[in-house]
Steps between C-alpha positions, in 0.01 A plus 500: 500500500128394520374354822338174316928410406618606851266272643602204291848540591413528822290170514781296287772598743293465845380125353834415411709597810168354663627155370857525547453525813275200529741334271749543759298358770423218267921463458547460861205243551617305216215520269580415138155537368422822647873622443421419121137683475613799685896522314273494146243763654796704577681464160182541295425854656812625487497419112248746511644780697864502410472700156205731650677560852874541342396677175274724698430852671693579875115475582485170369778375638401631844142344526605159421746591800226526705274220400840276569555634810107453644502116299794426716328631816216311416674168412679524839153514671375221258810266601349504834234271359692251230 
């Protein structure tokens, strides 16, 4: 796998748990127009990833783990100021 794909995957999935979590935040705060952006931004990425991340390598499959896991962290810290 060459680094320039692993990071890509890693970006699409740490952006998109990124704004589910926001998204979730935005839920709870009733927010339809920021519960609309961020449900598209979510839904447009994972077009992106779903053929690449369950067509693809162990490798693959464990990077985009890892971007997930730090976009969630990071949406969690972000929710802090929504």
């Amino acid at each position: 796998m060459n680094k320039c794909r692993a990071m890509k995957n890693f970006l699409l999935a740490y952006v998109q748990l990124s704004f589910i979590c926001l998204n979730t935040i935005f839920l709870a705060k009733n927010n339809p127009p920021m519960v609309f952006i961020s449900s598209f931004i979510i839904s447009y990425i994972w077009s992106h990833n779903v053929k690449k991340v369950a067509l693809g390598t162990e490798w693959d499959k464990i990077i985009y783990s890892c971007g997930a896991s730090l976009g969630s962290i990071t949406g969690l810290f972000l929710s802090n100021y929504v």
